[in-house]
C-alpha atoms as one frame of an Amber mdcrd trajectory, in Angstrom:
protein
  92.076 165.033  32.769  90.128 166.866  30.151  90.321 170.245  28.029  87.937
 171.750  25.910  89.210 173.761  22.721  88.595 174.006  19.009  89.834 171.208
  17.431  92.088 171.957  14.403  94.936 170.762  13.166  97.068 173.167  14.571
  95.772 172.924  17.984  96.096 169.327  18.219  99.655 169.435  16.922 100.919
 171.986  19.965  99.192 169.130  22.304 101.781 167.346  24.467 101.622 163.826
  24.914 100.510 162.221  28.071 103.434 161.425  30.182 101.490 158.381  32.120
  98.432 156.923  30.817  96.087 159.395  28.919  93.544 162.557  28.294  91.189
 164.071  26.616  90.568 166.959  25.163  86.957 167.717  23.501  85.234 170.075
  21.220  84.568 173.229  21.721  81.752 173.164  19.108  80.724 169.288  18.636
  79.812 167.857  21.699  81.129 164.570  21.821  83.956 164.980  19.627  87.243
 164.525  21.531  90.454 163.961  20.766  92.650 161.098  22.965  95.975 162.246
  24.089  98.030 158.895  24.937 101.850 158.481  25.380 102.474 157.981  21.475
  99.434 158.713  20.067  96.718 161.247  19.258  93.311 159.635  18.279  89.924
 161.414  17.166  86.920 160.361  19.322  83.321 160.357  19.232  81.054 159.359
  21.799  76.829 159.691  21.993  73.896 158.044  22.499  70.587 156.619  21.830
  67.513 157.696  23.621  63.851 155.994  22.995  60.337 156.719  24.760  62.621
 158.968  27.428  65.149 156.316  28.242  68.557 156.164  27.160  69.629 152.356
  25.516  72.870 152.643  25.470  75.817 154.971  25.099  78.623 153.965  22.522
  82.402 155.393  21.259  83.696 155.262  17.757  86.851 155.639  16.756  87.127
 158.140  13.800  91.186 157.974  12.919  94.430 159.051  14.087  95.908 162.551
  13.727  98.499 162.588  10.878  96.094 160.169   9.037  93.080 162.021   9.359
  92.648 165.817   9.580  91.032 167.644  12.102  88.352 168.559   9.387  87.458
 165.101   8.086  87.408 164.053  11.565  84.681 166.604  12.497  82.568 165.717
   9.758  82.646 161.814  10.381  81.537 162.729  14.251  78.943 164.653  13.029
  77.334 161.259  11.222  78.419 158.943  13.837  76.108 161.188  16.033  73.463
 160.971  13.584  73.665 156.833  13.413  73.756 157.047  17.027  70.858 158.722
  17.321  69.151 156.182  14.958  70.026 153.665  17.183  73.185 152.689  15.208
  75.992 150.978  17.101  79.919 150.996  15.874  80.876 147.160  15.092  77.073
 146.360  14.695  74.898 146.522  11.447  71.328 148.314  11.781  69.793 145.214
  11.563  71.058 144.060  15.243  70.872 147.205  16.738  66.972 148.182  15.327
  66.484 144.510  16.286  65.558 144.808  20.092  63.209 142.119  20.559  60.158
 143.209  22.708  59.036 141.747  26.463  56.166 140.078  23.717  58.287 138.880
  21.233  60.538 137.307  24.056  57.719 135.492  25.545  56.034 133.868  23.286
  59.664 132.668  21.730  60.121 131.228  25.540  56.409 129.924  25.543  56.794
 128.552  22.299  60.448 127.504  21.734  61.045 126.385  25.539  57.972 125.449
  27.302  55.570 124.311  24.732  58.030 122.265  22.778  59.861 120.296  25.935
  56.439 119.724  27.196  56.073 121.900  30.337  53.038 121.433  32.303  49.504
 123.577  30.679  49.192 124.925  34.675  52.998 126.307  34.210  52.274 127.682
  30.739  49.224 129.643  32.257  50.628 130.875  34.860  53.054 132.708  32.943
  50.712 133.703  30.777  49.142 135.541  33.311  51.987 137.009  34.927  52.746
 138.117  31.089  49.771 139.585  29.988  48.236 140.537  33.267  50.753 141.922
  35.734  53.255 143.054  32.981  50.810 143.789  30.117  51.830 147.487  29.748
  55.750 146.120  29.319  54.801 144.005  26.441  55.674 146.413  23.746  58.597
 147.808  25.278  61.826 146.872  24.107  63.576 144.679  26.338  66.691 146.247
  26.142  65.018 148.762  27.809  64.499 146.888  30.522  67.780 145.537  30.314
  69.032 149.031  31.286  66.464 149.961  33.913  66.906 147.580  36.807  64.772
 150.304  38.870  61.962 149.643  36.926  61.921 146.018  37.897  62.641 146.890
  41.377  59.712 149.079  41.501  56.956 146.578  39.933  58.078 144.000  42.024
  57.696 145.855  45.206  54.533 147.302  43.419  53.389 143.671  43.104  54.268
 142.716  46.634  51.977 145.342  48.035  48.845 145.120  45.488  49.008 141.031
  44.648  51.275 139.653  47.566  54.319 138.595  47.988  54.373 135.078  46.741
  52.517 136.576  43.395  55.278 139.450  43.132  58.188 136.391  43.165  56.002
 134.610  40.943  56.081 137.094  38.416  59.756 138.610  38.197  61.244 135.070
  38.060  59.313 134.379  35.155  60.797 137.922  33.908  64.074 136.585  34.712
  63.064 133.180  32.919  62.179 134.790  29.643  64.937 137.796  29.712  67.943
 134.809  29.913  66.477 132.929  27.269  65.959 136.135  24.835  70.349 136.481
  25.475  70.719 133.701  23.463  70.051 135.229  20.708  69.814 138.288  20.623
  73.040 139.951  20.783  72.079 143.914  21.335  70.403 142.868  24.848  72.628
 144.298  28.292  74.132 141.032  29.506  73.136 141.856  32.825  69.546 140.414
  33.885  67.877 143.352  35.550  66.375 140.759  37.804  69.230 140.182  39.547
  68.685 143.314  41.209  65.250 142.368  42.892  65.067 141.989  46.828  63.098
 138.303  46.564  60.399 138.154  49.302  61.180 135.611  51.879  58.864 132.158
  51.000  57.957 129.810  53.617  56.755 126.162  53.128  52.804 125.639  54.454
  52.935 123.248  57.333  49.083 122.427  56.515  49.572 118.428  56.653  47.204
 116.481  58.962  48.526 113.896  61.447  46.967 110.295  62.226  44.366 111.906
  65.130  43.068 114.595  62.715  41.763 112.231  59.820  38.994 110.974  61.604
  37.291 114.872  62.190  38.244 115.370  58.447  36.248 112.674  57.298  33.547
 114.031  59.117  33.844 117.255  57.205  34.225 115.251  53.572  30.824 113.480
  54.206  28.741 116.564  54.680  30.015 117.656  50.921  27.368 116.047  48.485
  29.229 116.089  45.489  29.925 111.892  45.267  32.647 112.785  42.827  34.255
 116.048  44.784  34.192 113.768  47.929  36.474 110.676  45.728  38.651 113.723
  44.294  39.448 114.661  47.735  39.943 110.824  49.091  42.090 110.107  46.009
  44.410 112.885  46.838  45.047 111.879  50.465  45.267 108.358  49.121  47.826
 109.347  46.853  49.787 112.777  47.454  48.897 114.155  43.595  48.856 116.999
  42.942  45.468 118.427  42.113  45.986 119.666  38.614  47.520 115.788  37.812
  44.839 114.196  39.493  41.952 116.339  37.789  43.364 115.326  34.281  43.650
 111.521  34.620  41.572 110.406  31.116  40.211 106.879  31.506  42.929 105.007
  29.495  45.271 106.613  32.024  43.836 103.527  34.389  45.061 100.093  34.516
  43.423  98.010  36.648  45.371  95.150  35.705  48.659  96.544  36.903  46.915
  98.371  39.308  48.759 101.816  38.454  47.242 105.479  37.322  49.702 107.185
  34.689  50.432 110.538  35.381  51.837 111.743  31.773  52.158 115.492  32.102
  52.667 116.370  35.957  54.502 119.539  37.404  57.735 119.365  35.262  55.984
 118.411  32.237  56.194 114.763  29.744  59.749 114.434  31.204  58.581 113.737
  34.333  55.646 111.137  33.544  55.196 108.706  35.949  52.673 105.939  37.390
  51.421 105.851  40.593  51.112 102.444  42.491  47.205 101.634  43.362  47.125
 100.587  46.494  43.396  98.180  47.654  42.001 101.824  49.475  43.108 103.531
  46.104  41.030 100.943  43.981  38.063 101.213  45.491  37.788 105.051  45.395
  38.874 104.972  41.526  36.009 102.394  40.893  33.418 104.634  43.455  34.887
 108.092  41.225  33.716 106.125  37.444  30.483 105.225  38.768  30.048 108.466
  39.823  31.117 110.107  37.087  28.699 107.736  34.856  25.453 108.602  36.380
  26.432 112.518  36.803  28.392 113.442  33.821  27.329 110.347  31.039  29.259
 111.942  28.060  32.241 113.605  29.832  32.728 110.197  32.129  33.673 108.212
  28.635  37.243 110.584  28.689  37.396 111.761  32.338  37.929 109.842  35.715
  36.612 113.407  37.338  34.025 114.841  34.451  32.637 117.960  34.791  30.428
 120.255  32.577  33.231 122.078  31.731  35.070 123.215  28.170  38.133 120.895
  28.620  35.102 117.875  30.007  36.761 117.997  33.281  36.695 118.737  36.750
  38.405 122.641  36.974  37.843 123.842  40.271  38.792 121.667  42.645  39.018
 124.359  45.913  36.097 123.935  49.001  34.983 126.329  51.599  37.462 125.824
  54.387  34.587 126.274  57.115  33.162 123.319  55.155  36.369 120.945  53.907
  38.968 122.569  56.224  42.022 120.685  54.288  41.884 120.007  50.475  44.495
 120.242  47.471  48.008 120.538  48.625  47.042 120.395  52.112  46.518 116.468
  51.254  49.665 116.462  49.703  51.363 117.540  52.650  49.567 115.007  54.730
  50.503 112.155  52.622  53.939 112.846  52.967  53.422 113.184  57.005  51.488
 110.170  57.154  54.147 108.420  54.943  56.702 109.138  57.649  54.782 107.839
  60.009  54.142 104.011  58.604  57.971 104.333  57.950  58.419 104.561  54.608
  61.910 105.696  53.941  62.848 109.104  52.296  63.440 107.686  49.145  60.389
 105.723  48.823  58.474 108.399  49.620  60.414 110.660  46.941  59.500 107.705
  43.499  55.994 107.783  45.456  55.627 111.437  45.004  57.311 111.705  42.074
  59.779 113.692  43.506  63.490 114.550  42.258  65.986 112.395  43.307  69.069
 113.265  44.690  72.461 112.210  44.972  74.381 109.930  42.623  73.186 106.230
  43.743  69.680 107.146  43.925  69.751 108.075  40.189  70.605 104.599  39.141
  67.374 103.776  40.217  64.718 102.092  38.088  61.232 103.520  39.495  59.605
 101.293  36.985  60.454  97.725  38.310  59.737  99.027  41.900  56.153  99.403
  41.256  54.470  96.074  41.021  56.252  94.953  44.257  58.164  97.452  46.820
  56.335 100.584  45.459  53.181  99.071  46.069  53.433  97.467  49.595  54.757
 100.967  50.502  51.147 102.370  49.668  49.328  99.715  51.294  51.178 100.716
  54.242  50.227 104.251  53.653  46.709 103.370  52.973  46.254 101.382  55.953
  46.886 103.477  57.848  44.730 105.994  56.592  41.893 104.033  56.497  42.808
 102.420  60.200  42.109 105.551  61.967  39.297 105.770  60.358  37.759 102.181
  60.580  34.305 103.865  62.259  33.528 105.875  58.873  32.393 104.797  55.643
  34.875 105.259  53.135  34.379 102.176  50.707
């Protein structure tokens, strides 16, 4: 139930109180200003809210005094400055400082870039690609408040089916969970922010896992293809990442003290998941050769660049960037070789959790954590990519690879 009157002392005290629960009855002349009508009590209200750049951030109630404490009069002129602070972007219970405080999209990011990623040593790859669904895709958000955002869930809904149409589907995922990334880690501290990540409210794209991976019988037609490339080095690049299921962006950035021959392993110190997640890879007698064909051809191509770089390139960073091929040339490369590693691992019968330290995959369950991948490597780890090896290079015996 509400009323609208004048609000004066005498009006208020003719007003009956509420036999269950409560009303209200506002202003005639303030709007906003109400008086609540409970079973024992008569309290002056004010309610309002702040507006920026045509969107409203949030709507807040102050509580200006009881009647019998406060007249009607006094009460009217504190709702007339509540309404003022409001419209300042003051909040009751908050000082100016939090409520003027709403970080932007920007601000957010770079704390999350800085304070989260660069600091627990994500991978470079991750850190660009969020750069570039930043300051790219959501560059004309960066100035924006975020508690903006906060309140406009349709606004996230929209880009993201905005995205799906222009840049795919994969790329519009891609970008709002990084959104959703930085807006949880700007609630920790900042206090003035809705509670409620807007994107929660985004209809994901369905995903589906490439089934690219080449069996035993299709090796010997993809050799074929990898000898008519007549880069020496993009030919080993390609080899080593059958050999060993990298990742390309690990496997481009192995520096040469990142080799032991001696212990026969290649360090991987900042794969997908960043220094955490440093590991060595196992070099199996097909994987030794290709490392020793990739330095000497690195030497004669790239004689500065080979001195820091198992894959040197004339590049800024000194390495190999670009690792892709023209599929009616190479028709399987990158994570393609990936997936075929892990087929071809099935098939020599290398268990599931082999296969897992091998690719440097989580582990899961509680025994398999007790695990120590380290004292696996000179011995079990190793015959497991012989066996792996073998039979890559078996069913391909008529080729030269070595």
């Amino acid at each position: 139930m509400s009323e609208l009157m004048l609000l004066t002392d005498k009006a208020i005290a003719k007003l009956p109180f509420a036999q269950d629960g409560q009303y209200k009855v506002r202003d005639a002349e303030i709007k906003g200003f109400f008086v609540r009508i409970g079973k024992k009590t008569k309290t002056y209200m004010v309610q309002g809210e702040h507006w920026r750049d045509g969107f409203r951030e949030f709507a807040a109630q102050k509580k200006l005094g009881e009647f019998g404490s406060v007249s009607a009069r006094d009460a009217r002129v504190k709702a007339k400055e509540a309404l003022v602070g409001f419209t300042r972007g003051e909040r009751p219970g908050l000082p100016m400082r939090v409520a003027h405080g709403a970080i932007t999209l920007r601000g957010a990011w770079q704390r999350y870039r800085d304070a989260h990623m660069v600091r627990k040593g994500r991978a470079e790859r991750t850190v660009e690609n969020y750069s570039d669904y930043m300051e790219r895709h959501l560059a004309d958000w960066l100035d924006q408040p975020l508690a903006k955002l906060g309140l406009r869930p349709d606004l996230v809904i929209e880009r993201h089916e905005r995205l799906t149409v222009r840049n795919g589907p994969y790329v519009a995922n891609g970008v709002m969970k990084a959104f959703r990334a930085i807006y949880n880690h700007a609630l920790k501290g900042n206090r003035d922010l809705p509670a409620y990540n807007p994107a929660l409210a985004v209809d994901w794209n369905p995903e589906y896992r490439r089934n690219t991976g080449m069996g035993v019988e299709d090796l010997p037609g993809w050799f074929a293809e990898l000898a008519e490339i007549g880069n020496p080095l993009r030919r080993e690049f390609h080899i080593l990442s059958l050999l060993t299921g990298s990742r390309p962006t690990a496997l481009k950035t192995i520096r040469i003290e990142y080799i032991d021959f001696k212990r026969r392993i290649l360090h991987i110190p900042k794969p997908k998941g960043g220094a955490d997640k440093a590991f060595d890879i196992p070099m199996s007698n097909a994987i030794m050769k290709s490392v020793v064909r990739a330095l000497r051809a690195g030497r004669e191509m790239y004689p500065v660049q080979s001195f820091y770089w198992l894959f040197p390139a004339d590049s800024t960073s000194g390495h190999m960037v670009e690792t892709k091929e023209d599929r009616s040339v190479l028709s399987k490369w990158g994570n393609d070789l990936r997936q075929t590693y892990r087929t071809l691992a099935q098939i020599a019968e290398v268990s599931e959790l082999d296969i897992h330290l091998l690719m440097n995959h989580s582990l899961r369950g509680v025994n398999a954590g007790y695990i120590t991948r380290d004292k696996l490597l000179r011995g079990h780890l190793r015959r497991q990519q012989e066996k792996i090896s073998s039979l890559v290079i078996g069913a391909c015996d008529n080729l030269s690879t070595s």
